[in-house]
C-alpha positions, 0 to 999 in steps of 0.5 A: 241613389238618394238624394239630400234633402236640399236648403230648400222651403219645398223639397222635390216629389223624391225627397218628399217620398223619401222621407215620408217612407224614412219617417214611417218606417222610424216610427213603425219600427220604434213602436215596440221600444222604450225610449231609450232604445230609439238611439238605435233608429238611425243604425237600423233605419240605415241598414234597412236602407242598405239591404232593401236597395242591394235586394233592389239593385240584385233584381236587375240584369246581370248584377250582383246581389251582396246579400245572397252571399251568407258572409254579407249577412252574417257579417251584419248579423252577428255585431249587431246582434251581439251589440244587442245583447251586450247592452241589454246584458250591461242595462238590465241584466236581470230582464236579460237574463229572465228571457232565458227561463219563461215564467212558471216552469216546473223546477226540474224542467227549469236546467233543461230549458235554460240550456235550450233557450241559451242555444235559441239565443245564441242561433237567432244570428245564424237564422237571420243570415240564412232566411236572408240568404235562402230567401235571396237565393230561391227567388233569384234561382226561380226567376232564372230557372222560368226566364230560361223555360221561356227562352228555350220554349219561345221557338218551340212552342210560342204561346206556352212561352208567352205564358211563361213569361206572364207567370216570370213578370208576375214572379218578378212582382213577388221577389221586388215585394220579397226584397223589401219584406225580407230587409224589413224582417231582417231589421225588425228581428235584429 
């Protein structure tokens, strides 16, 4: 699906494209991290690849969408976010382990607050499987739900259908734009 940048002086419009979009979203994305973490930019450049193109491919006909499956997300969801929290744990421990108790917190909120941010922590995996999933899910289940409406209402009454199939075109537009957002959101709350 992605062509190889070739030995070439000049690449092609697609590659070109490509790796502007590639670069663009690299630097976007590395902008909040120290130098250390940008040895994570290929990892999550990559995944952002993967999901935005199996969100792409999941809106043609009859095909199959990975990611609206909890299992996939989850799947790519825990082991990087564990990996994340391993390292930050093992490089600095004291940051890492501050997050759990916001700064000024009244002593006897201090044991309270402990255990509800270590649940939020231990949840951030599980919430970004499911927005995924959910996100993934409704808009399938939306474009079905209309596409169907205009299907039955084509005979019955044709130009209510041809509305309808304005409103599932512009849909369309929306869950393509759903597709990239939610891989980007995935990639950037990881």
């Amino acid at each position: 699906l992605y062509p190889a940048p070739a030995s070439r002086w000049l690449n092609n419009r697609l590659i070109t494209l490509q790796s502007w979009f590639i670069n663009q979203f690299t630097q976007q994305l590395m902008l909040p991290l120290n130098i250390g973490g940008h040895k994570w930019a290929l990892v999550l450049t990559s995944l952002m690849i993967f999901l935005m193109t199996t969100n792409m491919l999941g809106l043609l006909p009859y095909t199959f969408t990975p990611t609206t499956q909890l299992s996939l997300n989850m799947g790519l969801a825990v082991p990087l976010w564990l990996a994340t929290v391993i390292i930050g744990m093992r490089n600095q421990p004291t940051a890492a382990l501050g997050h759990l108790l916001p700064e000024g917190t009244p002593i006897p909120l201090i044991p309270v607050l402990i255990i509800i941010e270590t649940i939020s922590l231990f949840i951030r995996p599980l919430a970004l499987g499911v927005r995924l999933t959910a996100n993934l899910t409704a808009g399938h289940l939306l474009i079905q739900l209309i596409a169907t409406a205009a299907f039955v209402l084509m005979p019955l009454m044709p130009a209510v259908a041809i509305v309808t199939t304005l409103v599932l075109f512009l849909l369309t537009l929306l869950e393509v734009a759903v597709a990239m957002i939610q891989a980007y959101v995935f990639v950037l709350l990881l």
